[in-house]
C-alpha positions in Angstrom: 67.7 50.5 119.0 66.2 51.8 115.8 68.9 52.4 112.7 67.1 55.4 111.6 70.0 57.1 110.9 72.2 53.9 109.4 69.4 53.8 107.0 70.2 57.7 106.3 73.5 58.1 106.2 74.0 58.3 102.0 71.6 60.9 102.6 73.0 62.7 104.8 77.0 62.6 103.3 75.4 63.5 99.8 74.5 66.9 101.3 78.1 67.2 103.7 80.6 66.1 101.6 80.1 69.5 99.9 81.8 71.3 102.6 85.2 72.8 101.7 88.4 72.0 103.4 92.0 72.2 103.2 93.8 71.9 99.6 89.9 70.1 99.3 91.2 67.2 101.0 88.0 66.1 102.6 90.0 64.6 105.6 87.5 63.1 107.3 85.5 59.7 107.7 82.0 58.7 109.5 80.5 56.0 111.6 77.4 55.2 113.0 77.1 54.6 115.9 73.3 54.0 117.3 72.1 57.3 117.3 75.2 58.9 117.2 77.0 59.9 114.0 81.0 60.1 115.2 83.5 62.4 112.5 87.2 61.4 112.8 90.0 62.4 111.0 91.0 60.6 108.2 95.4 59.7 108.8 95.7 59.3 104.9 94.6 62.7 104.2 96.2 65.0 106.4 98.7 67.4 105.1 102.5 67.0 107.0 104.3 70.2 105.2 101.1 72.3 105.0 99.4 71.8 107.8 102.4 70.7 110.3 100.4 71.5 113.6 96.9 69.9 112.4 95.0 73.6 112.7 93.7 73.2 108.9 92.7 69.6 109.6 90.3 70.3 112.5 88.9 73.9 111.2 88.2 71.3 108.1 86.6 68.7 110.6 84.4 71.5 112.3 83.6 72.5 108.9 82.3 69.4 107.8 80.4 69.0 111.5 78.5 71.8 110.5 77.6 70.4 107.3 76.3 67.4 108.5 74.0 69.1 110.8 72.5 71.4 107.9 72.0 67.8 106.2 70.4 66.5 109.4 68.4 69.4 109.5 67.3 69.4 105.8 66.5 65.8 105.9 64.2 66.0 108.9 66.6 64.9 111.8 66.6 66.6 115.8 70.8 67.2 116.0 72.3 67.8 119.8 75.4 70.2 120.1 78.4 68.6 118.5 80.6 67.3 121.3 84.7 66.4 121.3 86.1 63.0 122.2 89.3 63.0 121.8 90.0 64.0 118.0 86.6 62.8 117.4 83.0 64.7 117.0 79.6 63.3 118.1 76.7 64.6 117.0 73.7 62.7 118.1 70.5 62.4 116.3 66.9 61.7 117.2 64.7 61.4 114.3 61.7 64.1 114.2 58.2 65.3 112.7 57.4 68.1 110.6 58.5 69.5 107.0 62.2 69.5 106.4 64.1 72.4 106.7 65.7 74.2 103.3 67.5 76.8 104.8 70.9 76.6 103.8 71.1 73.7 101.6 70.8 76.0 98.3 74.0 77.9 98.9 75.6 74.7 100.0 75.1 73.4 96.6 76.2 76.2 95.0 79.1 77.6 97.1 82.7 76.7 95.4 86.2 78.4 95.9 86.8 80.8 93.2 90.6 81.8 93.5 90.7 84.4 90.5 91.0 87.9 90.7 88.0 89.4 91.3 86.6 92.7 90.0 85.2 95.3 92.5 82.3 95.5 94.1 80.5 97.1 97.0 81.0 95.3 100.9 79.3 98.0 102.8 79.3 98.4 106.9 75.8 96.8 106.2 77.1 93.6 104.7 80.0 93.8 106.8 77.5 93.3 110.3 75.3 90.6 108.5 78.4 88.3 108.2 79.6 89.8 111.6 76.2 88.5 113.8 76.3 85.1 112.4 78.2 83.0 115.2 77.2 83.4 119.0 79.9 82.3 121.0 81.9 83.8 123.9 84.7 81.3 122.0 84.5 82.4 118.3 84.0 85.8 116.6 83.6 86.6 113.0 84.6 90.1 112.1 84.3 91.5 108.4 85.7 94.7 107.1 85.9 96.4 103.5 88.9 98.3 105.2 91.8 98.7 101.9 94.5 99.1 104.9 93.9 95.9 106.1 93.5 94.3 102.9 96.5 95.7 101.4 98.5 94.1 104.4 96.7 90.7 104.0 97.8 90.7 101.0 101.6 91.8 101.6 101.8 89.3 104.6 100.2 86.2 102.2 102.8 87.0 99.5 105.8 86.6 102.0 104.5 83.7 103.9 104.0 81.8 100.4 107.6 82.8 99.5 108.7 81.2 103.3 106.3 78.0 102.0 107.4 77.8 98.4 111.3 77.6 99.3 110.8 74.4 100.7 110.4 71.7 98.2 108.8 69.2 100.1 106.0 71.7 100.6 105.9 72.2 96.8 105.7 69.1 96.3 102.6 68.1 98.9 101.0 71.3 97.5 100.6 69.9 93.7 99.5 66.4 94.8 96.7 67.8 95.4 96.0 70.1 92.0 93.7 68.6 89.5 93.3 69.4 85.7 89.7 68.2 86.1 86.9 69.0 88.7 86.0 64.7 87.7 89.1 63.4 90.2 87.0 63.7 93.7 89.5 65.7 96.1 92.0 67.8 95.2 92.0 71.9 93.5 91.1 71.9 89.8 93.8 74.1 88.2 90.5 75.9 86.6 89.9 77.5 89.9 92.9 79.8 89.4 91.5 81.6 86.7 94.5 81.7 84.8 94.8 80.9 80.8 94.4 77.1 80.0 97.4 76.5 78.4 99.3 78.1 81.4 97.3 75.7 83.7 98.6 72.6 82.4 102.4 74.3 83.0 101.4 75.6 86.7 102.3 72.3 88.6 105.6 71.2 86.8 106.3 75.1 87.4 105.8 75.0 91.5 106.9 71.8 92.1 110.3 73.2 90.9 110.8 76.2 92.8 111.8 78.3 90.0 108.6 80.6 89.4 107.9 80.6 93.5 108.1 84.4 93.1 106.0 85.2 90.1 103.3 82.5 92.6 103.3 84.4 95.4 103.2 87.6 93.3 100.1 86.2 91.7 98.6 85.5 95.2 99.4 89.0 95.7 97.1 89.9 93.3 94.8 87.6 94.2 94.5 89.1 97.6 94.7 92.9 96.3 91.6 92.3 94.3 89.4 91.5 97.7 86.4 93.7 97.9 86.1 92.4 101.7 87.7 90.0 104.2 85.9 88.0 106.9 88.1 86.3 109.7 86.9 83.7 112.0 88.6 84.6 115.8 89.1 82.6 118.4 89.8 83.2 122.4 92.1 80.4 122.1 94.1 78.1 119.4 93.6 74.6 119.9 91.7 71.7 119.1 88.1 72.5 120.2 88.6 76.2 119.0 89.7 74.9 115.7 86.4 72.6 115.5 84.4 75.9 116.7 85.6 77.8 113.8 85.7 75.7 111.2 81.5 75.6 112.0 81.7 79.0 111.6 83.8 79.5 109.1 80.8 77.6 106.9 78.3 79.5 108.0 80.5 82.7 106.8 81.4 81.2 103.7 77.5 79.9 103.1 76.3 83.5 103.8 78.8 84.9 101.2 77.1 82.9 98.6 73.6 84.1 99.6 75.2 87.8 98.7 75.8 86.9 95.6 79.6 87.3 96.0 82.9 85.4 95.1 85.2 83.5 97.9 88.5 82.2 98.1 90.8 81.3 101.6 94.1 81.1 102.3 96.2 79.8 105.4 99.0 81.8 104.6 98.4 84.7 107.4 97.6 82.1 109.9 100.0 79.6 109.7 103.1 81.6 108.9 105.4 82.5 111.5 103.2 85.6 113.7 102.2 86.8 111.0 98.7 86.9 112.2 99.3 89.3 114.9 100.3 92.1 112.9 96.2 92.0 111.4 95.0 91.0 114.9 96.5 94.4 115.8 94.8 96.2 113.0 92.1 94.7 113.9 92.5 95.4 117.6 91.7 92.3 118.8 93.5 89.7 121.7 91.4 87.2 119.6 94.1 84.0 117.0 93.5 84.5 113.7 92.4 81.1 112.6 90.6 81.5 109.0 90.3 84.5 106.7 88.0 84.8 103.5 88.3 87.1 100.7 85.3 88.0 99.0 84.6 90.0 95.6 83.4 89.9 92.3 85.2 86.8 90.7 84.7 84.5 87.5 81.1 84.3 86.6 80.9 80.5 85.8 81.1 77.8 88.8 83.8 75.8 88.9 83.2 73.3 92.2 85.8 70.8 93.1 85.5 67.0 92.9 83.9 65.2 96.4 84.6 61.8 97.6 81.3 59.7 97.4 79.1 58.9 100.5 80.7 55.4 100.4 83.9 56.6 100.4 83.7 58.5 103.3 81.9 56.1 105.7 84.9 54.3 107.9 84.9 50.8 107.6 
């Protein structure tokens, strides 16, 4: 059997590994397998107070699956449907003829997670149904409104949810392993991404690890979340593993189209993971679609700040 794609896979990862995930945790690893390229979760990087139920880990896995088969894509490769073994994904390859295909890659490269406030700017119905006719699937639905009702209870439901998660320390402290002071360390959130004052940065993760400014955080997420010109939430008709992986593909290509327009994005888990929470917006919404991933979008800080990536070799399993 040919090793077309062992001899491609640092190609391939240079382009994936750019794919957002939870806390920026990349928690995933990659084999080759023949023809097939097999994602798995990687154990050491899976979050136990943040992500108790593993929802964040696989919408992070189907986000990286959808990466990889822009890279495949880009770098000349025929990609089948992804397919779930277990907690694994498959994605076999075939190599192929013809140019190489661009689409995508650009805002790949320049997509990063701005968590500032943003400024205000126009979301229209239009740009609301661009984002809305992105994913075709009887499983997943992305659904994008400008609506200041919804986003004002977004952001009242993220504030209390972060107070629920900040009042317990060992969620504090899992939260600020992962914050960095430099976009050089290759997983993690760089502090910068907050947009706050750089001498405050260098305070913030003594600060929440303690407990004692939980308020004044979830406050400032408050804020964060009031400032949203837009949301887009990624639905699904059900809330386990395969739905997960189904939204986190989709919940790229959202995120990837954001960049195209030219505006700011930041996530957060809060609505989804805290208590039901989520179905007081999936009744605004009127929807009998989960929650699973929600995306503010705006006007935010007008120099790119990406986070650090693991290195192709890093992420191939041994």
């Amino acid at each position: 059997m040919s090793d077309y794609l062992s001899e491609s896979i640092n190609d391939i990862l240079s382009i994936s590994r750019l794919a957002p995930s939870v806390h920026n945790s990349q928690p995933w690893k990659v084999k080759v397998q023949g023809e097939n390229m097999v994602i798995l979760l990687d154990g050491d990087r899976l979050l136990t107070h943040g992500d108790p139920a593993g929802r964040q880990a696989f919408i992070s896995l189907g986000i990286f699956t959808e990466a990889c088969l822009i890279a495949l894509e880009h770098l000349g490769f025929k990609a089948g449907a992804p397919r779930m073994e277990n907690e694994t994904v498959i994605i076999k390859t075939a190599p192929k003829s013809g140019a190489p295909a661009d689409e995508d890659i650009e805002a790949l490269r320049q997509r990063f997670t701005d968590r500032s406030v943003y400024k205000k700017t126009a979301f229209s119905p239009a740009d609301a149904a661009r984002l809305n006719t992105l994913w075709h699937s009887k499983n997943i639905q992305i659904r994008s409104t400008g609506d200041r009702p919804i986003i004002e209870r977004c952001a009242q439901l993220t504030r209390q949810a972060l107070l629920l998660a900040f009042s317990n320390p060992a969620f504090r402290q899992e939260l600020t392993e992962f914050f960095s002071s430099s976009a050089k360390v290759p997983y993690g959130i760089p502090l910068s991404t907050l947009g706050a004052p750089r001498l405050k940065s260098l305070f913030v993760k003594r600060l929440i690890n303690s407990g004692v400014n939980r308020r004044q955080e979830a406050q400032a997420e408050y804020e964060r979340w009031m400032s949203a010109s837009g949301l887009v939430f990624v639905l699904a008709a059900g809330d386990s593993k395969p739905y997960w992986v189904e939204s986190g593909r989709a919940y790229l290509r959202a995120s990837l189209e954001v960049q195209k327009m030219g505006l700011s994005q930041a996530t957060s888990a809060a609505i989804v993971e805290a208590a039901d929470f989520h179905e007081d917006i999936e009744k605004l919404l009127k929807t009998d679609k989960r929650i699973q991933a929600v995306i503010r979008v705006g006007r935010g800080q007008s120099k790119r700040r990406p986070s650090g990536r693991f290195t192709p070799a890093e992420l191939l399993a041994t």
